[in-house]
C-alpha positions as CSV (number, residue, x, y, z in Angstrom):
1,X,62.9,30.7,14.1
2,X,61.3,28.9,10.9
3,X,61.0,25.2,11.5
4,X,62.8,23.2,8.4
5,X,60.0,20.7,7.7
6,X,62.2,17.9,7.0
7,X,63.5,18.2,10.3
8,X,59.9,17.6,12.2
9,X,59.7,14.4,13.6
10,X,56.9,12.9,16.2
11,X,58.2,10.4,18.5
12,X,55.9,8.2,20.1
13,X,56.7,6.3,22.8
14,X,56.0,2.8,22.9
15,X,57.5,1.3,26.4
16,X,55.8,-1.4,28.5
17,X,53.5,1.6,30.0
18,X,52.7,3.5,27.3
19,X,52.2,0.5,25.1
20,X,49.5,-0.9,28.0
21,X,47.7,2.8,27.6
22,X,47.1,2.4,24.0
23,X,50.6,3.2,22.2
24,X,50.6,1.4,19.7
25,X,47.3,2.5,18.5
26,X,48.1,6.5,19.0
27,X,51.7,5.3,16.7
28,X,49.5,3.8,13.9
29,X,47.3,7.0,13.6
30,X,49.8,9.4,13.2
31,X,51.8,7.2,10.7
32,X,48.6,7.3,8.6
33,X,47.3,11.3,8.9
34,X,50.5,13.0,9.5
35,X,52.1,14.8,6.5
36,X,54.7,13.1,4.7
37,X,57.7,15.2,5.2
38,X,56.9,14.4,8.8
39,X,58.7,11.7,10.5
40,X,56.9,9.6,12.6
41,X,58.8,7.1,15.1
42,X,58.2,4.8,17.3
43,X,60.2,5.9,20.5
44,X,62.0,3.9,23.3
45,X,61.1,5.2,27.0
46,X,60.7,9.3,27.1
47,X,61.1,8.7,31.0
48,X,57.3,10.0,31.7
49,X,55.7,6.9,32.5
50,X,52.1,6.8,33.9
51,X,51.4,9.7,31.8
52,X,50.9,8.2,28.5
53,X,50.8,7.8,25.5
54,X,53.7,9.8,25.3
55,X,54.0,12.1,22.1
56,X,57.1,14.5,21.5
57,X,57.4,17.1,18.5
58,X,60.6,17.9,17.1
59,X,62.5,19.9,17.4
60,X,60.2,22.0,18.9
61,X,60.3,19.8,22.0
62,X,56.2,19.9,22.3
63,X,55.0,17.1,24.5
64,X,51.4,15.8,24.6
65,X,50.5,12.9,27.5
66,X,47.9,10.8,27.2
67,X,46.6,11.0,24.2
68,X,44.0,9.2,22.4
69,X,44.3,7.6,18.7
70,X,41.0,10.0,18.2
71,X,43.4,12.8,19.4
72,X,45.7,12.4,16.7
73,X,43.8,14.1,13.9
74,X,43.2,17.3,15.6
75,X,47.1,17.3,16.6
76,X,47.8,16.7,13.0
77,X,45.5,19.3,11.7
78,X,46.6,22.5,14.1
79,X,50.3,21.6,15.3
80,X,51.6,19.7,12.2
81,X,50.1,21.4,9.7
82,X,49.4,24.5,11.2
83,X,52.3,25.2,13.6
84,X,50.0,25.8,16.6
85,X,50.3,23.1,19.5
86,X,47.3,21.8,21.3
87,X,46.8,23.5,23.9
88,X,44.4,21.3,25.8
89,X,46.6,18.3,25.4
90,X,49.7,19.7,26.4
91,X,52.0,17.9,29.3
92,X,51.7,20.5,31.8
93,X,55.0,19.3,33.8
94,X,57.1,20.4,31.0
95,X,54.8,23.0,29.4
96,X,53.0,24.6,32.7
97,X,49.0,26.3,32.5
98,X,49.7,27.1,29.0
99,X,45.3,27.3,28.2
């Protein structure tokens, strides 16, 4: 299935938890290195709390916890630009042992 680029969006959660693990921070990066025709939102709760930062990819429904503003460029680089997810980062309740 080829991804429509317009479509991608990142949501990133910024909730009372996630905000308190850096949110906001791991938000402003990605609004600045993400690709254009990439959406980047902030995101209401995504119901994971005490894993964050929170980070969802649409629609490919890829979820990354706890990750770091210094995260954010190499999730930029390999899953939105180069279609691969992170697979270090991954949130393995939704996405199993996937290294």
């Amino acid at each position: 299935m080829k991804i429509i680029e317009s479509s991608r969006r990142v949501l990133v959660c910024q909730n009372r938890t996630c905000r308190k693990q850096g949110g906001a921070k791991v938000l402003a990066a990605f609004q600045s290195l993400s690709p254009s025709e990439v959406a980047v939102v902030a995101s209401s709760c995504l119901g994971q709390c005490g894993s964050g930062p929170m980070v969802l990819v649409m629609p490919e429904e890829v979820w990354y916890c706890a990750v770091c503003p210094e995260e954010v460029a190499l999730v930029t680089e390999r899953h939105l630009r180069g279609g691969e997810p992170v697979k270090a980062m991954l949130y393995r309740k939704f996405h199993g042992s996937a290294n």
